[in-house]
N, C-alpha and C positions, 0 to 999 in steps of 0.2 A: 504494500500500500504506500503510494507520494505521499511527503507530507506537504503540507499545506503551507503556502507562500508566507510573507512573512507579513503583506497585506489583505492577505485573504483570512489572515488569524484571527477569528473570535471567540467573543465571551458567549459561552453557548449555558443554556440552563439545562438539567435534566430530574426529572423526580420518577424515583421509582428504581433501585436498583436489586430489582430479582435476579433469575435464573438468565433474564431476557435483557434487561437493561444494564446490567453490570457490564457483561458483554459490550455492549452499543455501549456505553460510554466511554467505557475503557481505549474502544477505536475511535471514540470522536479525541480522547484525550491524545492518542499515540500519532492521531492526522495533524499536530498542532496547537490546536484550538485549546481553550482556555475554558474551563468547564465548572460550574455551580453545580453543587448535587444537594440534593437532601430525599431522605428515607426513614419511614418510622423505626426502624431497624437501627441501634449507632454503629453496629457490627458491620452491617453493610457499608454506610455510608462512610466509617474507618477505612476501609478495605482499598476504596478507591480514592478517600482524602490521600492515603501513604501514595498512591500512585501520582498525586500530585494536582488532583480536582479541591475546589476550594469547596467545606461544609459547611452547610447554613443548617437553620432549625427550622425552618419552616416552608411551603411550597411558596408564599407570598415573598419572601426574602430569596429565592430565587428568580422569580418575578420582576423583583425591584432589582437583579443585577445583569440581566440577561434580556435582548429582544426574542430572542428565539427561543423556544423552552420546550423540551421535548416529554411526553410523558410515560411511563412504560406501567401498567397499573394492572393489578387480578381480578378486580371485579367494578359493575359500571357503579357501585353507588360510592367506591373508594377512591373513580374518578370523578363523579360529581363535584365531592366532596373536597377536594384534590383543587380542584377549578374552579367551584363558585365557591364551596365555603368559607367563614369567618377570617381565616387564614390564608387562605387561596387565591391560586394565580392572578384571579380576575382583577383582583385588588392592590397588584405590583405596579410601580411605575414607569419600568423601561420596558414588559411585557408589551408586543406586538405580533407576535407569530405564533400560536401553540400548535403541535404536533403530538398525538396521541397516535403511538402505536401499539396502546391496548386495544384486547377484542372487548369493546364497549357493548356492545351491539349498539342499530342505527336510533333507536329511540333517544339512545342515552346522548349520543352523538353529534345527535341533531340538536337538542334540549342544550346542551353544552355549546355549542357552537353558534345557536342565538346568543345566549346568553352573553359569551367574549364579545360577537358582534355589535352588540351593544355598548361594550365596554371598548371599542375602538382597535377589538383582537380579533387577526385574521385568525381561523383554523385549517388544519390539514389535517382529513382523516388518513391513516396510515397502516393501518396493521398489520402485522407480520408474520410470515411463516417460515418455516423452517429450522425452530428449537434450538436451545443453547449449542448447539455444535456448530448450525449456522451462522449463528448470533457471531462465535467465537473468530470463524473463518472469514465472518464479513459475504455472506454468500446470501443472506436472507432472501426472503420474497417477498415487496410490499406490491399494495392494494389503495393504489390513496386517490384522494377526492380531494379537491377543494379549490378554491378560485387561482383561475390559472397565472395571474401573478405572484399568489404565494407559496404555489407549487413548485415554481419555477424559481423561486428565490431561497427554499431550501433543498429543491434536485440535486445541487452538486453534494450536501452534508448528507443527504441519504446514499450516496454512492461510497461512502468509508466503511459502512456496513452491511450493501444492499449487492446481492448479486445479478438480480433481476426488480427492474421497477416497473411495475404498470399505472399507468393513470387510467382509472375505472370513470371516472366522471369529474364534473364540478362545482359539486356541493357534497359536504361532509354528511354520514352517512352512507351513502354509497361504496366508499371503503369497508366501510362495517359490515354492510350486507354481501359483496362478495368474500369477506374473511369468514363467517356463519354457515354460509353455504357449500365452502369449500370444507370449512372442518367437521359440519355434518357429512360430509361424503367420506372424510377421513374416519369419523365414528363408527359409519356403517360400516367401512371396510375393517376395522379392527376386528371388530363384534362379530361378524360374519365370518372373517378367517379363525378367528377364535371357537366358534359353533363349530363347524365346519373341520377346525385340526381334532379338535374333541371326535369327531363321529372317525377321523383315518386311523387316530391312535388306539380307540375299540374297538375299533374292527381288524387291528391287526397292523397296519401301516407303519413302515419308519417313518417319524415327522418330521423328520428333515428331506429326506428325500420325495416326501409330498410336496413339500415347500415347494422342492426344485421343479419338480411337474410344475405344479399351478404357474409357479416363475415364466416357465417356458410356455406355457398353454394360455387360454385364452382369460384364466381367473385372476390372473395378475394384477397385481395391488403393490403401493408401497409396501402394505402391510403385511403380505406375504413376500417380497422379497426382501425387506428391510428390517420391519419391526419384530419380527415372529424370529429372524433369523439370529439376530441380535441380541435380542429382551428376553424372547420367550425360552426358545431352547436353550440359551443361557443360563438360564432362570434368574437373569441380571435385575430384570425389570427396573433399565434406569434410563428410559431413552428420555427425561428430563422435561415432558409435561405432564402436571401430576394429573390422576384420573378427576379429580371435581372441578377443575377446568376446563375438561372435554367434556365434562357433565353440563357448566356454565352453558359454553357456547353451545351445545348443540340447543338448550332450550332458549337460548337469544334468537335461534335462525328459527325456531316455532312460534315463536313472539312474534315475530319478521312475518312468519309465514301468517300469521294470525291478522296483522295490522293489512296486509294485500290481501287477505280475501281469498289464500291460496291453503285450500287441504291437501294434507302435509300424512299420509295415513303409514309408510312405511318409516318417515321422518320421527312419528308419533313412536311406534314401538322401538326405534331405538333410541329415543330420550326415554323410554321406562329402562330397556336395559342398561342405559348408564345411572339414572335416579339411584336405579335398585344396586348398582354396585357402588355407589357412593355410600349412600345408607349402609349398606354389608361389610364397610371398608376392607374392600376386598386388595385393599395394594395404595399406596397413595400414587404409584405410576399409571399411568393411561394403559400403557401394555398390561395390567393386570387385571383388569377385566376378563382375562380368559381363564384364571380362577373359579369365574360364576358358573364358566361352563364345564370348566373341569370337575368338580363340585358336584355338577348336576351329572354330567355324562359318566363319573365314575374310571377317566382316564386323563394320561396327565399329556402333556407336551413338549416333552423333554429328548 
């Protein structure tokens, strides 16, 4: 990765340093740039202060030292709250640009994105895919929306972390609802390969060499050639998003699918089978979901 000129160097803000934004900050720090963080975590927000990002207490004091402020959050009411509340960004004085690459979903997205408009802040919706390894390598995959002069004026800082960028539309939201609906596709393929390794490994099947079938054959899936290979018959289960966030989004894109008038009926049973492995805390990883099935089917996948 270039780093960054010595006039293209800014004071960038960031809130939220998970599994996903440690990561992204860490490369917006390593590109140059001059970085504010803060995180209800001080462990976190240590972690990458020593790397040489300056800590604040609060998301509004990142706000007050940054135009550009990026947000990385696990759930939409932590980014509501994050953004408009008491404390929050809304209320900062160099704030102009916010960038939310949580999966908000679009409701939350939009509601927030008034709300900055008002307060004289562009938004970019942004969310991303491809998990802490992405995150790490800078390879991500965003989804973003938002008016095309503030797209285009932080484009270049999404490419220190971004492997692939699409611009989905021109209003916030938009990002949201393609991130929901992809990772609903992501959920069903888990859960299905997960059903599915359960019935080869009772009947007899080596499940790795299913794997490779399905790989090569027509049933191929990330999650048969990647996550199953990996996670599962490892019995690692660490591929770094936990399962009640694939719980989250997949009922944000039924929420989505609710607000369009669109029945959603295979979307429907597999938001029961993540609800039901959330409740059962069957794994806090996403790939342990096939627990439920293993559980149930009486065989393992190993």
């Amino acid at each position: 990765m270039s780093e960054t000129s010595g006039q293209d160097r800014r004071t960038l803000g960031f809130v939220g340093l998970g599994s996903m934004g440690a990561p992204i900050a860490g490369r917006l720090l390593d590109a140059g740039h001059r970085v504010v963080v803060c995180d209800a975590r001080a462990e976190a927000a240590g972690a990458i202060g020593a790397r040489g990002a300056r800590v604040v207490a609060t998301p509004r004091a990142v706000a007050d030292a940054a135009t550009i402020v990026f947000v990385s959050l696990p759930a939409p009411e932590i980014v509501r709250e994050v953004a408009l509340g008491a404390d929050g960004l809304a209320g900062g004085t160099a704030l102009r640009t916010y960038v939310d690459l949580s999966t908000t979903g679009p409701a939350v997205a939009e509601e927030v994105a008034q709300a900055l408009d008002a307060a004289g802040v562009a938004t970019v919706d942004a969310p991303v895919s491809g998990g802490p390894a992405g995150a790490q390598a800078g390879r991500l995959t965003l989804m973003v929306a938002g008016a095309p002069a503030a797209v285009g004026q932080v484009r270049p800082l999404l490419d220190h972390f971004a492997g692939r960028v699409f611009v989905v539309g021109d209003r916030a939201g938009l990002g949201q609802t393609a991130k929901v609906i992809n990772n609903l596709l992501s959920a069903c393929a888990i859960a299905i390969t997960g059903e599915a390794m359960v019935l080869g490994a009772r009947a007899g099947l080596d499940p790795a060499v299913l794997l490779d079938v399905v790989d090569a054959s027509s049933g191929q899936s990330n999650a048969a050639s990647d996550k199953f290979p990996k996670q599962v018959l490892t019995r690692r289960f660490d591929h770094g998003f936990r399962l009640e966030l694939m719980a989250k989004d997949v009922r944000l894109a039924l929420d989505e699918a609710h607000r369009q008038g669109v029945p959603m009926l295979l979307g429907a049973t597999v938001s029961e089978l993540w609800n039901l492995a959330e409740a059962e805390a069957v794994g806090e990883d996403c790939t342990a979901i096939v627990k439920l099935f293993e559980r149930w089917g009486g065989a393992h996948v190993a």
